[in-house]
mmCIF file of the N, C-alpha and C atoms, coordinates in Angstrom:
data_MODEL
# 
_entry.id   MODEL 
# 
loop_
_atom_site.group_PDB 
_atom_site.id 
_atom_site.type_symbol 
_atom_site.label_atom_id 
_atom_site.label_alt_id 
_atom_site.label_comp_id 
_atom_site.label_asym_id 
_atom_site.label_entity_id 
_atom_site.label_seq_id 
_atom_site.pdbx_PDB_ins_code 
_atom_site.Cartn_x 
_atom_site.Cartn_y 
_atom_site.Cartn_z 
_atom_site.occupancy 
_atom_site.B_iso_or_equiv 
_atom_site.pdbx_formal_charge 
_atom_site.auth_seq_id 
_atom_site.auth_comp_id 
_atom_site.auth_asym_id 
_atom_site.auth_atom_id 
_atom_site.pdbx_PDB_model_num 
ATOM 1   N N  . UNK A 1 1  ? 108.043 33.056  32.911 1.00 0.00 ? 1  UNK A N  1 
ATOM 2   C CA . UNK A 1 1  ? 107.044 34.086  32.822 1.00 0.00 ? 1  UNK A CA 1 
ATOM 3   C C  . UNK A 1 1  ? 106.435 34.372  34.204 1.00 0.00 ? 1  UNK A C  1 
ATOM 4   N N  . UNK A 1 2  ? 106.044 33.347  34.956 1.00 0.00 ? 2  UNK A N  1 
ATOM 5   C CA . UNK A 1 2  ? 105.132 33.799  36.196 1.00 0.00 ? 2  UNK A CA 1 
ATOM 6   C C  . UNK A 1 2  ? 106.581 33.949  37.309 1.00 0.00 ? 2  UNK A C  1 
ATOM 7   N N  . UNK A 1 3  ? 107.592 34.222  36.977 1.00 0.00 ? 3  UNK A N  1 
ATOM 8   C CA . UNK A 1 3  ? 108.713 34.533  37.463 1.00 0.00 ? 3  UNK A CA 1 
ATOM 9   C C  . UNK A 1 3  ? 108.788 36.232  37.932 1.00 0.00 ? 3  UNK A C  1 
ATOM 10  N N  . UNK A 1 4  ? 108.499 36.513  36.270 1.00 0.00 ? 4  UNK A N  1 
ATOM 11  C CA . UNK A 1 4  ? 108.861 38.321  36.599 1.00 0.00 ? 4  UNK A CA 1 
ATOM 12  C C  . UNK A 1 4  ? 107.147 38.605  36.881 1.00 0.00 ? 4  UNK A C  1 
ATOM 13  N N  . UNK A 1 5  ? 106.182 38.083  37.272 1.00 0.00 ? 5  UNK A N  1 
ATOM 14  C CA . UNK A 1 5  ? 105.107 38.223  37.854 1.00 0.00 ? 5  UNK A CA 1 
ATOM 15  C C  . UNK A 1 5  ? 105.360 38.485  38.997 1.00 0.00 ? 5  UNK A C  1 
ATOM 16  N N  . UNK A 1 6  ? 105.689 37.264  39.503 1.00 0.00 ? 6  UNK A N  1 
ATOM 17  C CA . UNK A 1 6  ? 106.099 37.205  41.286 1.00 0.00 ? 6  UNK A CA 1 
ATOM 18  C C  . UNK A 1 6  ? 106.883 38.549  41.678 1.00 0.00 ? 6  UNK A C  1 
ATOM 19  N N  . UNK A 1 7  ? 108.175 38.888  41.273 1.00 0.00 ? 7  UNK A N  1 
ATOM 20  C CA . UNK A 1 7  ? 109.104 39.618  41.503 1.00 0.00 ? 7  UNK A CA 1 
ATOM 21  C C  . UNK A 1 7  ? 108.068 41.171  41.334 1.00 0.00 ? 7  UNK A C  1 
ATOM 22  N N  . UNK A 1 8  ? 107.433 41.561  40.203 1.00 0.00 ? 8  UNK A N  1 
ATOM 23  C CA . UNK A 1 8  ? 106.742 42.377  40.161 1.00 0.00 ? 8  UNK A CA 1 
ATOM 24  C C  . UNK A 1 8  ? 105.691 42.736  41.430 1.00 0.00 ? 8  UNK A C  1 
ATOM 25  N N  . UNK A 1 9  ? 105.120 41.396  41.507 1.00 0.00 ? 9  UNK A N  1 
ATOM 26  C CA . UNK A 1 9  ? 104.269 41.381  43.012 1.00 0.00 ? 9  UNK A CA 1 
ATOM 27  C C  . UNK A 1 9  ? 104.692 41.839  43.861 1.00 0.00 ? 9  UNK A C  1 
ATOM 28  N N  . UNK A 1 10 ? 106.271 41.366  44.297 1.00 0.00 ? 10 UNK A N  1 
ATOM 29  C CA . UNK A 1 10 ? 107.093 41.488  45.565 1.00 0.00 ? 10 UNK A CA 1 
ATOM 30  C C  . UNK A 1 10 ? 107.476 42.982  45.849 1.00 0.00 ? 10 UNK A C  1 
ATOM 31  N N  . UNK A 1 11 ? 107.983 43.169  44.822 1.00 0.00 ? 11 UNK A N  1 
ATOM 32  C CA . UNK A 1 11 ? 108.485 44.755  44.252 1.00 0.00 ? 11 UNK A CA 1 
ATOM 33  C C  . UNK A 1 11 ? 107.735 45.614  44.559 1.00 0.00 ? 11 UNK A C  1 
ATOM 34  N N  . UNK A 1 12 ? 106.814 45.921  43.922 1.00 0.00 ? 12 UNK A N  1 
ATOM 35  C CA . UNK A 1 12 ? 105.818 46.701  43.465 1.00 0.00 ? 12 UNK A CA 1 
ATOM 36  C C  . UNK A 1 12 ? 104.156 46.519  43.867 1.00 0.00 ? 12 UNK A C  1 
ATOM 37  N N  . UNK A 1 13 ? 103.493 45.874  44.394 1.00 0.00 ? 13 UNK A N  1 
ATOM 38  C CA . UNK A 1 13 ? 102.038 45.882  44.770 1.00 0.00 ? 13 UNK A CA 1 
ATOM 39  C C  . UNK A 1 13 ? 102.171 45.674  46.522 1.00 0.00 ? 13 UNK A C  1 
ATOM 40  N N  . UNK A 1 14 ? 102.969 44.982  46.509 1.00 0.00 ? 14 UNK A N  1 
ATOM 41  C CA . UNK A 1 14 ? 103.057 44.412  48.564 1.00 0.00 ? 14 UNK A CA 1 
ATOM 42  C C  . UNK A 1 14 ? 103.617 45.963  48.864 1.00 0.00 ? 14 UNK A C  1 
ATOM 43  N N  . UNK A 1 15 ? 104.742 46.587  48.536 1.00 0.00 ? 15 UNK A N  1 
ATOM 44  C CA . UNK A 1 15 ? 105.069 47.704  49.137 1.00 0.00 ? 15 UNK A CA 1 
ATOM 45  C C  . UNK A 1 15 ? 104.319 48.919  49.336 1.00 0.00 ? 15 UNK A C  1 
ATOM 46  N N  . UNK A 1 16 ? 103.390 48.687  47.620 1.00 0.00 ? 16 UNK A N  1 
ATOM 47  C CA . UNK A 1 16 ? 101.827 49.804  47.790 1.00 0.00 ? 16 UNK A CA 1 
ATOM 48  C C  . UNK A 1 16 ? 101.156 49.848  48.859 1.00 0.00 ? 16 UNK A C  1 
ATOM 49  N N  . UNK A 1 17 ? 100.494 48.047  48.859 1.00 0.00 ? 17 UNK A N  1 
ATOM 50  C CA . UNK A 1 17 ? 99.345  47.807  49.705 1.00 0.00 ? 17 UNK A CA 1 
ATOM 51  C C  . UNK A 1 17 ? 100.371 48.160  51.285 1.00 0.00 ? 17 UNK A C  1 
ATOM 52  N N  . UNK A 1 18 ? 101.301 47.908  51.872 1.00 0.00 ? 18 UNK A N  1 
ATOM 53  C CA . UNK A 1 18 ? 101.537 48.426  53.172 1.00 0.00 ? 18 UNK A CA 1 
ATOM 54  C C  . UNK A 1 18 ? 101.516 49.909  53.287 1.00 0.00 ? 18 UNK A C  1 
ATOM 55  N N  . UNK A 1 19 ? 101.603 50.646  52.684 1.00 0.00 ? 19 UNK A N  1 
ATOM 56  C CA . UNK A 1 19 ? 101.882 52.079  52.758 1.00 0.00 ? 19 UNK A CA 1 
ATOM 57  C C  . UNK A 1 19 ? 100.793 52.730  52.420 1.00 0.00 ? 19 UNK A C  1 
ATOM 58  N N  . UNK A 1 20 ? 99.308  51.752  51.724 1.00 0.00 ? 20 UNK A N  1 
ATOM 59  C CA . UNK A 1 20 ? 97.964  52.225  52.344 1.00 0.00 ? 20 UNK A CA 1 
ATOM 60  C C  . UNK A 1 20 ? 97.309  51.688  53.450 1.00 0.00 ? 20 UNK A C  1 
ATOM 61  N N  . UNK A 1 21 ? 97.743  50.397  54.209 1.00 0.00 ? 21 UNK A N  1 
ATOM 62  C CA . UNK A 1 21 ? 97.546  50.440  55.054 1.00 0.00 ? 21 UNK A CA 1 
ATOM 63  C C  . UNK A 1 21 ? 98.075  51.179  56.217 1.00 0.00 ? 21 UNK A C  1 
ATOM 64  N N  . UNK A 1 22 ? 99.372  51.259  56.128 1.00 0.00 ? 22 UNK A N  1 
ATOM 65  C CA . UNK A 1 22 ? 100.035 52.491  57.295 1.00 0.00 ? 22 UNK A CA 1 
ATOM 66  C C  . UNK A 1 22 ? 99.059  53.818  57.190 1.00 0.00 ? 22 UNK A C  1 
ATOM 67  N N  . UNK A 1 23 ? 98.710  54.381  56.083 1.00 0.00 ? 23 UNK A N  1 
ATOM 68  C CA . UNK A 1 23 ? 98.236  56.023  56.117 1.00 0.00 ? 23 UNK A CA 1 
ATOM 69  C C  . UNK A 1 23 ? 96.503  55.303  56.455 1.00 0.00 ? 23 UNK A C  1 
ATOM 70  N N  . UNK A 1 24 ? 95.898  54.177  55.924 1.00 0.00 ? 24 UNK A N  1 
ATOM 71  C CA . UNK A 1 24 ? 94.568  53.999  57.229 1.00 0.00 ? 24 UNK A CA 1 
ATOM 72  C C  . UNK A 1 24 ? 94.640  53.894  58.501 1.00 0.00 ? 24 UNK A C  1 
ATOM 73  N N  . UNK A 1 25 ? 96.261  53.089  58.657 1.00 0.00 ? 25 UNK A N  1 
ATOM 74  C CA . UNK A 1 25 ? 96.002  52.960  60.202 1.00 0.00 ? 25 UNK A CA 1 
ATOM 75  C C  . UNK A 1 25 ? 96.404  54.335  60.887 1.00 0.00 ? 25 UNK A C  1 
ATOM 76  N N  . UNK A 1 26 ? 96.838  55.247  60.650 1.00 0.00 ? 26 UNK A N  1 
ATOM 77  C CA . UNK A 1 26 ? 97.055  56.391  61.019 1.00 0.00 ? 26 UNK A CA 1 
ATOM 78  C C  . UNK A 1 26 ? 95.833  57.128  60.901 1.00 0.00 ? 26 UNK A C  1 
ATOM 79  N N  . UNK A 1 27 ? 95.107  57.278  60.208 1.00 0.00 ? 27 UNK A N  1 
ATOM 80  C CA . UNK A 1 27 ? 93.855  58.221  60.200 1.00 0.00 ? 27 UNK A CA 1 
ATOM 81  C C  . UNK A 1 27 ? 93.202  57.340  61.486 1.00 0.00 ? 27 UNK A C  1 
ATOM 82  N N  . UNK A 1 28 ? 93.045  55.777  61.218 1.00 0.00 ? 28 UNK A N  1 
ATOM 83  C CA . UNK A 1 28 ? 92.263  55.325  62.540 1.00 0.00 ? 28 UNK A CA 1 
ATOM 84  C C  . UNK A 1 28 ? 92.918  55.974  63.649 1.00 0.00 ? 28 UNK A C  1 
ATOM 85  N N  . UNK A 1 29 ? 93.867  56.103  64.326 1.00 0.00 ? 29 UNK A N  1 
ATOM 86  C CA . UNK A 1 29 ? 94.564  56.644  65.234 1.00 0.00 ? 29 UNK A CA 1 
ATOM 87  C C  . UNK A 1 29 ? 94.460  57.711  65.981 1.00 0.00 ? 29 UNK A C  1 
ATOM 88  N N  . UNK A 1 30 ? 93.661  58.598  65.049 1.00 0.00 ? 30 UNK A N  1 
ATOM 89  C CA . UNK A 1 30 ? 93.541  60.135  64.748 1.00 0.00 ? 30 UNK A CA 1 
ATOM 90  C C  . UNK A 1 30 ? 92.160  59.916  65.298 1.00 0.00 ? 30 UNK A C  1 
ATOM 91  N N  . UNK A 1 31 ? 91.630  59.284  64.847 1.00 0.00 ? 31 UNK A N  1 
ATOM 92  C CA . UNK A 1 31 ? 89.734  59.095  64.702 1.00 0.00 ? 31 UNK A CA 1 
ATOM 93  C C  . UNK A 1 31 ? 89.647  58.849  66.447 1.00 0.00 ? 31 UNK A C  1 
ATOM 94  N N  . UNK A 1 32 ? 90.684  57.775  67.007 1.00 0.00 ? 32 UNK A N  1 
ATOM 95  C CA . UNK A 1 32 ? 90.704  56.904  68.142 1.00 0.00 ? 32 UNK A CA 1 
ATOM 96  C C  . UNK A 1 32 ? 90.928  57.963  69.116 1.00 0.00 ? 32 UNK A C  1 
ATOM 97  N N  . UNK A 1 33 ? 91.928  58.604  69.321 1.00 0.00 ? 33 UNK A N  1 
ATOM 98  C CA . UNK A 1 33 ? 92.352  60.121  69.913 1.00 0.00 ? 33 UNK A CA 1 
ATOM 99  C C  . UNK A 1 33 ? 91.081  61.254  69.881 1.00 0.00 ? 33 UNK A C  1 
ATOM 100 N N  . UNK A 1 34 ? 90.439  61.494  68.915 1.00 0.00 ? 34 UNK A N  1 
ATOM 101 C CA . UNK A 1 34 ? 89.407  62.462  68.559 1.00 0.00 ? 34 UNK A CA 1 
ATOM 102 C C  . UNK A 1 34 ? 88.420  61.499  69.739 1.00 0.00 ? 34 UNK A C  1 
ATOM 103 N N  . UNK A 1 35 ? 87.931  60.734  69.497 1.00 0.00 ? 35 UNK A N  1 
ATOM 104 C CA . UNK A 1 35 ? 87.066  60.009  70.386 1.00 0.00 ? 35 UNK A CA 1 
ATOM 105 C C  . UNK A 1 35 ? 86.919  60.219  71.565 1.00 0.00 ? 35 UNK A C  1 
ATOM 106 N N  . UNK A 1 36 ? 88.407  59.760  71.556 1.00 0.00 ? 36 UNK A N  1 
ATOM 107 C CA . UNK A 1 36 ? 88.787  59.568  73.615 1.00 0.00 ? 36 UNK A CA 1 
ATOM 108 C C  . UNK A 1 36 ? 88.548  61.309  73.989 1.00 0.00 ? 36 UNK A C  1 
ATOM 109 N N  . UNK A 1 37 ? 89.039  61.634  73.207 1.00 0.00 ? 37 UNK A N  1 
ATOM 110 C CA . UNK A 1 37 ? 88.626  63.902  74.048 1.00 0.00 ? 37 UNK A CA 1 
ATOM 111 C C  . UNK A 1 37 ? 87.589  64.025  73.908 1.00 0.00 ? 37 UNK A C  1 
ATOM 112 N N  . UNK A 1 38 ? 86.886  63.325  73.180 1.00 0.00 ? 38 UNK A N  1 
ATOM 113 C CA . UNK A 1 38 ? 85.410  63.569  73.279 1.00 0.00 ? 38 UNK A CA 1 
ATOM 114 C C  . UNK A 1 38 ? 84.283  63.074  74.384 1.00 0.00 ? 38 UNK A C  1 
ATOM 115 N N  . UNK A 1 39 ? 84.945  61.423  74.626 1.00 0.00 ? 39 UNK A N  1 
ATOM 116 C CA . UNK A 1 39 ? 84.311  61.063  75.763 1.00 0.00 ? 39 UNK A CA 1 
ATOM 117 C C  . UNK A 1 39 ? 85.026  61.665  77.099 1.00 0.00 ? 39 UNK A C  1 
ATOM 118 N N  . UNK A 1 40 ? 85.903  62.241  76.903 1.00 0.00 ? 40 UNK A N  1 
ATOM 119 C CA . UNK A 1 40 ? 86.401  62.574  78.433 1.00 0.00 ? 40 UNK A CA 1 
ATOM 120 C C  . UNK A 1 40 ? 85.735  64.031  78.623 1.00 0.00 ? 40 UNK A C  1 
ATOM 121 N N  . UNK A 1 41 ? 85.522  64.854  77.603 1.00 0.00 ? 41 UNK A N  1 
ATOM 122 C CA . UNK A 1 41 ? 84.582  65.851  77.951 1.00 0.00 ? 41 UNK A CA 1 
ATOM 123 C C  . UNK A 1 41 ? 82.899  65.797  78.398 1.00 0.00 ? 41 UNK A C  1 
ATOM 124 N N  . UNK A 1 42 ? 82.726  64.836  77.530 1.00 0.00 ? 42 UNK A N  1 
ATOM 125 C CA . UNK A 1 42 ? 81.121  64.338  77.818 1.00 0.00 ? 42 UNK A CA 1 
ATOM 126 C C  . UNK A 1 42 ? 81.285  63.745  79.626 1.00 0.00 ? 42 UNK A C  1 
ATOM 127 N N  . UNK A 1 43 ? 82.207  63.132  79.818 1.00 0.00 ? 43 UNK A N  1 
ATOM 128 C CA . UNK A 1 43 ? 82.280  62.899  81.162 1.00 0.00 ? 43 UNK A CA 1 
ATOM 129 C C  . UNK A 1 43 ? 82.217  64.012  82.112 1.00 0.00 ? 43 UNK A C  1 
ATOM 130 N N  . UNK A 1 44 ? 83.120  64.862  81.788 1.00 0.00 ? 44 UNK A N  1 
ATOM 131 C CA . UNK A 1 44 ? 82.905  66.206  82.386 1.00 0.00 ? 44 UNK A CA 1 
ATOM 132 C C  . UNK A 1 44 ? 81.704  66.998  82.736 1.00 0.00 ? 44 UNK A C  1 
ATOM 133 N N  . UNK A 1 45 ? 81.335  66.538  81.467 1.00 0.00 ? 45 UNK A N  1 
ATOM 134 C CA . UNK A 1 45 ? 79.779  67.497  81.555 1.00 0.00 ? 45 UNK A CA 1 
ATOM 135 C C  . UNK A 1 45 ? 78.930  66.499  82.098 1.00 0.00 ? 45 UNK A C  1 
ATOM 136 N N  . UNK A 1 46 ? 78.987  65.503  82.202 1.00 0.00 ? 46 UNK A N  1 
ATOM 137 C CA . UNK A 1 46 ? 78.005  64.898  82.755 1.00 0.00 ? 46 UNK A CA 1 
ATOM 138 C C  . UNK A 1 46 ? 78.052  65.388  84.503 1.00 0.00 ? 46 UNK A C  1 
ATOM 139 N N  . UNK A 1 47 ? 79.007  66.020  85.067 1.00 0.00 ? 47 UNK A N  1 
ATOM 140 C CA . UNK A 1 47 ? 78.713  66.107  86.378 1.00 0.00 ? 47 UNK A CA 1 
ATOM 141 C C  . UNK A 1 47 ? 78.496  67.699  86.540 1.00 0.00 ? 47 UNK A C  1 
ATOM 142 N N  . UNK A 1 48 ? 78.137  67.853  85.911 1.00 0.00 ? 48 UNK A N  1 
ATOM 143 C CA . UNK A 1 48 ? 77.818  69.447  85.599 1.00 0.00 ? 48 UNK A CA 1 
ATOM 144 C C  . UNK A 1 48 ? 76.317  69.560  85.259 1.00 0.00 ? 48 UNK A C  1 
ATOM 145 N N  . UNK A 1 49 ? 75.536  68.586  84.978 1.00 0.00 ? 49 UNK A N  1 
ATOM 146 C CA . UNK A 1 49 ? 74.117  68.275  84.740 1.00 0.00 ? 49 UNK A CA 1 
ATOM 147 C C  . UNK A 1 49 ? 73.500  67.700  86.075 1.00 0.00 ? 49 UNK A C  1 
ATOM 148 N N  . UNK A 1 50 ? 74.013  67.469  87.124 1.00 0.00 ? 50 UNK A N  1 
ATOM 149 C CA . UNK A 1 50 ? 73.560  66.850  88.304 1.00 0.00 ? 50 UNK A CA 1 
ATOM 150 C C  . UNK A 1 50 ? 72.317  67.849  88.858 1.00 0.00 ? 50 UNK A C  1 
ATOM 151 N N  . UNK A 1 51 ? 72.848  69.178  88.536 1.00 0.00 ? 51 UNK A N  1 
ATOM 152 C CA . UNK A 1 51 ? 71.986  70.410  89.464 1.00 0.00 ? 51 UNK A CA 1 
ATOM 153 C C  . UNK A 1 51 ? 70.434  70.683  88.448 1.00 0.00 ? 51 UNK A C  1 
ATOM 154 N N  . UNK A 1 52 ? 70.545  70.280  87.105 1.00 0.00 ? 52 UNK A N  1 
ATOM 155 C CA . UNK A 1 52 ? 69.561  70.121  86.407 1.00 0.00 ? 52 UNK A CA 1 
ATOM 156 C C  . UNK A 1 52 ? 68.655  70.370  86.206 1.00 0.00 ? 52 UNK A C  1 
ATOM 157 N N  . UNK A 1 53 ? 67.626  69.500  87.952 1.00 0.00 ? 53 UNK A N  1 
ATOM 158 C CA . UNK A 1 53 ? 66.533  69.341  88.110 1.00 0.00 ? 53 UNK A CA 1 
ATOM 159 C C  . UNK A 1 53 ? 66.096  70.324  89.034 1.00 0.00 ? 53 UNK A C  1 
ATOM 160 N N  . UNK A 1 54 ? 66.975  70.805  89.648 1.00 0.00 ? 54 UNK A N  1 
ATOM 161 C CA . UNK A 1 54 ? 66.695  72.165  90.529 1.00 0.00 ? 54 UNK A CA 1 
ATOM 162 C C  . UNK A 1 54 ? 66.798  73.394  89.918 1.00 0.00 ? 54 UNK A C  1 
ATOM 163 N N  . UNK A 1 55 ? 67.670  73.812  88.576 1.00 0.00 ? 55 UNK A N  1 
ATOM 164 C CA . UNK A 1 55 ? 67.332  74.781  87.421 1.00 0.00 ? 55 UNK A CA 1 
ATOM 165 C C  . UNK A 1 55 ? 66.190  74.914  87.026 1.00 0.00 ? 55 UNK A C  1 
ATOM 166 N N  . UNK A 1 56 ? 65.624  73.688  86.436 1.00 0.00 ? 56 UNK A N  1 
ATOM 167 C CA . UNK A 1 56 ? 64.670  73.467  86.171 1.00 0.00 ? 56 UNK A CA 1 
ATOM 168 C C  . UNK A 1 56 ? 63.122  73.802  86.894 1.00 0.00 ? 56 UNK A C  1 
ATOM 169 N N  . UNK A 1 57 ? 63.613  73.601  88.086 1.00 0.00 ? 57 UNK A N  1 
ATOM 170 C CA . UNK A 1 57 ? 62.173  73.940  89.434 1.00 0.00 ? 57 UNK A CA 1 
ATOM 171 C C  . UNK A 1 57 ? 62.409  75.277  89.210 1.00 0.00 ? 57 UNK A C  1 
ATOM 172 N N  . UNK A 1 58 ? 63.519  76.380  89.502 1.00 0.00 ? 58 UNK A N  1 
ATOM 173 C CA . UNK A 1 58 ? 64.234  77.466  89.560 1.00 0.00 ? 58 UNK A CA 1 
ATOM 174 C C  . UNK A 1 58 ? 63.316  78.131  88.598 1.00 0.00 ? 58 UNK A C  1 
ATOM 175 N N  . UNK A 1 59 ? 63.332  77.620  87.411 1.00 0.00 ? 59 UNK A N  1 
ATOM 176 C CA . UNK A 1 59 ? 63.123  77.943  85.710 1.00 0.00 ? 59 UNK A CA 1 
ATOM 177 C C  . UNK A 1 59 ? 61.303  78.244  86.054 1.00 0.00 ? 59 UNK A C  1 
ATOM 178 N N  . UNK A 1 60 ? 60.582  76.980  86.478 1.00 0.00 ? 60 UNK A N  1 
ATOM 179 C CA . UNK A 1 60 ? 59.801  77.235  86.366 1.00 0.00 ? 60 UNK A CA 1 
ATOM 180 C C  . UNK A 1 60 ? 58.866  78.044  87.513 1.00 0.00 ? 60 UNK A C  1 
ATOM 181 N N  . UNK A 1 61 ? 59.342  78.253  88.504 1.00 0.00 ? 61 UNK A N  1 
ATOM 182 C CA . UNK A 1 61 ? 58.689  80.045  89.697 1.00 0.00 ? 61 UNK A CA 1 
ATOM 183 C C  . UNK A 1 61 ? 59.164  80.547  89.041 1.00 0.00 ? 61 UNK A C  1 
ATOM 184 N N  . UNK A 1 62 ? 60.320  80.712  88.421 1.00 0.00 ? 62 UNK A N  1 
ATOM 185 C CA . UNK A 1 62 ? 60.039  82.134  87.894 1.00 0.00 ? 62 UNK A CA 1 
ATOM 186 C C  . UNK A 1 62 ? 59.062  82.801  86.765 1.00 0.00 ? 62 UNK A C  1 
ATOM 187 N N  . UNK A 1 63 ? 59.184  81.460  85.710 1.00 0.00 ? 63 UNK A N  1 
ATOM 188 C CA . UNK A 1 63 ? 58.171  81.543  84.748 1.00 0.00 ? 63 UNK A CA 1 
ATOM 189 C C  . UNK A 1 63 ? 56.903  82.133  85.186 1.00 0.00 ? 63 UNK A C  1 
ATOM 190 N N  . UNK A 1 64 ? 56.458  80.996  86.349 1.00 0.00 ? 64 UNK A N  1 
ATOM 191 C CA . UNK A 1 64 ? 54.851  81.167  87.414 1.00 0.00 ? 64 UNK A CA 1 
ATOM 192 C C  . UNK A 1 64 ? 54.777  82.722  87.860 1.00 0.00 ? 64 UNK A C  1 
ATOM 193 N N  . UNK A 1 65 ? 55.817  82.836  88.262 1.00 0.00 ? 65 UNK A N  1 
ATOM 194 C CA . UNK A 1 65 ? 56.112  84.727  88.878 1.00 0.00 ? 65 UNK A CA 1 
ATOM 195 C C  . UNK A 1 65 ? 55.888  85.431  87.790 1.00 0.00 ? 65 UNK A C  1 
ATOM 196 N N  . UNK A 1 66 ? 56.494  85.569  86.483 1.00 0.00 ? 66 UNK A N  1 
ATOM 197 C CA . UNK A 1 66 ? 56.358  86.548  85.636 1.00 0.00 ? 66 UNK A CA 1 
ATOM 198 C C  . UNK A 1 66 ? 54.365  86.509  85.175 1.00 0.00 ? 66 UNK A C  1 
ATOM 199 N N  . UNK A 1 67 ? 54.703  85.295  84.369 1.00 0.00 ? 67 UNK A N  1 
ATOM 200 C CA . UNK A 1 67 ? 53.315  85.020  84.535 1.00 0.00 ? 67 UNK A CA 1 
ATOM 201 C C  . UNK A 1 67 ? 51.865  85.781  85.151 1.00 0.00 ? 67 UNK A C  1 
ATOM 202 N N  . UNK A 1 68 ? 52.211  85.654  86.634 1.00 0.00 ? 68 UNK A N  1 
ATOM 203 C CA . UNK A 1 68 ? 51.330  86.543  87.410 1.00 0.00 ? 68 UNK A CA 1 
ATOM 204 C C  . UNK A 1 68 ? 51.652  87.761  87.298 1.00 0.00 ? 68 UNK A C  1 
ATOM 205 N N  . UNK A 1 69 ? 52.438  87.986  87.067 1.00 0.00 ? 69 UNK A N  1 
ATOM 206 C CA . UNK A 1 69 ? 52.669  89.538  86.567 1.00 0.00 ? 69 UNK A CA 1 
ATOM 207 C C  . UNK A 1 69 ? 52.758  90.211  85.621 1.00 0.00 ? 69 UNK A C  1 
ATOM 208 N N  . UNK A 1 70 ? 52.564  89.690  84.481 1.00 0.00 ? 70 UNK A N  1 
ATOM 209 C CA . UNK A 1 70 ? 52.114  89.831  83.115 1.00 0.00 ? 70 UNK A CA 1 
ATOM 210 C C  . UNK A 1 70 ? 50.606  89.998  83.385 1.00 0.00 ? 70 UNK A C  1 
ATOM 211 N N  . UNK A 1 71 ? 49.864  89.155  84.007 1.00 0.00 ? 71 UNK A N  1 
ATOM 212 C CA . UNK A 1 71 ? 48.235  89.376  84.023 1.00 0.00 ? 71 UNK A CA 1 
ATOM 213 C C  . UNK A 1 71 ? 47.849  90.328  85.134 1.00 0.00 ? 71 UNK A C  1 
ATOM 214 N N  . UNK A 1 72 ? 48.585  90.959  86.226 1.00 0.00 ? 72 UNK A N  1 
ATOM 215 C CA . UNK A 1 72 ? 47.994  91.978  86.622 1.00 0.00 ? 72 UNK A CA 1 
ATOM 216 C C  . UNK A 1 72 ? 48.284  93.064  86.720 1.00 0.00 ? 72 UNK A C  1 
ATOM 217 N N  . UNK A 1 73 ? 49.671  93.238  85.170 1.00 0.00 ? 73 UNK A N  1 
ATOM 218 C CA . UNK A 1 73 ? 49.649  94.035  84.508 1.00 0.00 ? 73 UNK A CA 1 
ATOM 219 C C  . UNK A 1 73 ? 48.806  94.340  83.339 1.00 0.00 ? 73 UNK A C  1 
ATOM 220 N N  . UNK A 1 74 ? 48.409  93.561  82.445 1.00 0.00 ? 74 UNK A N  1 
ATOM 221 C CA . UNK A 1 74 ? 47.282  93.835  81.658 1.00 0.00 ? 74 UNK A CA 1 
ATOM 222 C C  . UNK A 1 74 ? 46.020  93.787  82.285 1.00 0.00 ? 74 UNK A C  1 
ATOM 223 N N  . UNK A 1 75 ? 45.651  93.751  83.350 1.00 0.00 ? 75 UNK A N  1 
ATOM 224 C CA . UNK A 1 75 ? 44.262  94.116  83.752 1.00 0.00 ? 75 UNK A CA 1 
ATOM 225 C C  . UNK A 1 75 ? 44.512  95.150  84.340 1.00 0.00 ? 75 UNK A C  1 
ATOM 226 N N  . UNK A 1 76 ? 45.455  95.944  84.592 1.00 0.00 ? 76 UNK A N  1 
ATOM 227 C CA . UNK A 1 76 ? 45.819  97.168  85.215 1.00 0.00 ? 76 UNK A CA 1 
ATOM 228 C C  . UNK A 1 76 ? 45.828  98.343  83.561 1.00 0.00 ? 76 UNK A C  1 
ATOM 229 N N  . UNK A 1 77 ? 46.111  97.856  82.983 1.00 0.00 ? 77 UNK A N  1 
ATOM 230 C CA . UNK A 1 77 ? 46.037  98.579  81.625 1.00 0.00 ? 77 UNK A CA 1 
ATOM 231 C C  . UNK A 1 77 ? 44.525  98.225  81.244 1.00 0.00 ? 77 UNK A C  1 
ATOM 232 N N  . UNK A 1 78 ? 44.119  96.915  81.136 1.00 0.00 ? 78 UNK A N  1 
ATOM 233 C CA . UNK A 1 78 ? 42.789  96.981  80.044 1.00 0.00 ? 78 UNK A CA 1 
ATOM 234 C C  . UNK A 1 78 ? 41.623  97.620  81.522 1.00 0.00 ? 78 UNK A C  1 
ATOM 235 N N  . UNK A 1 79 ? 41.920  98.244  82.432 1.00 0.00 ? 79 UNK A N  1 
ATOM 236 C CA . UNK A 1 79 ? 41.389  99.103  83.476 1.00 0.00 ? 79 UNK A CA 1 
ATOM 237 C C  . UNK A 1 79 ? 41.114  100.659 82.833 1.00 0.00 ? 79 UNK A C  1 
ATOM 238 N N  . UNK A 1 80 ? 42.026  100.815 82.624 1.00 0.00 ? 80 UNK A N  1 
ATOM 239 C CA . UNK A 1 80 ? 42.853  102.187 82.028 1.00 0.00 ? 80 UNK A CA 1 
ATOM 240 C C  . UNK A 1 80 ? 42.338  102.613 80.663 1.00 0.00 ? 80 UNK A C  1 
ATOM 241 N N  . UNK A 1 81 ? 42.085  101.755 79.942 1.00 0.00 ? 81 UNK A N  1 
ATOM 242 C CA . UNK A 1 81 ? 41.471  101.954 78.237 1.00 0.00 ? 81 UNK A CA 1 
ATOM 243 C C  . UNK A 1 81 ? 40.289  101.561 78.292 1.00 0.00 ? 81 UNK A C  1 
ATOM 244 N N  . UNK A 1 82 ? 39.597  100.870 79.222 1.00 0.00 ? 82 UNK A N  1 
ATOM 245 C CA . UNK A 1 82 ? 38.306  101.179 79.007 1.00 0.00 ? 82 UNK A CA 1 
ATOM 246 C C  . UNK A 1 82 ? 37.477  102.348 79.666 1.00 0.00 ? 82 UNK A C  1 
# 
């Protein structure tokens, strides 16, 4: 009896269980690849963020510029309507 068990085992469950592990280890593979293009772009961009902090200064005169010129444009108008 624990004869055609075994043989059943051998047959039939060991050949399953490898052929779900082959199609996990293949999705891992996939996952591992997806990764690596991902960090090699993030690398990329990371040297593309260096100038950053000078956008940023850039960003804000101009802000300061409009700014002043937003307010002596409305006192040039609230001149005008009163």
């Amino acid at each position: 009896m624990w004869m055609f068990g075994n043989v059943i085992l051998l047959l039939v469950v060991v050949p399953v269980l490898v052929a779900l592990l082959n199609r996990v280890l293949a999705a891992l593979e996939r996952v591992r690849a997806a990764a690596d293009d991902v960090l090699a772009g993030a690398e990329a961009l990371t040297g593309e963020l260096e100038t950053t902090p000078q956008l940023l200064a850039t960003t804000d005169e101009t802000i300061a510029a409009v700014a002043d010129g937003a307010l002596r444009y409305a006192g040039s108008v609230e001149k005008l309507l009163d």
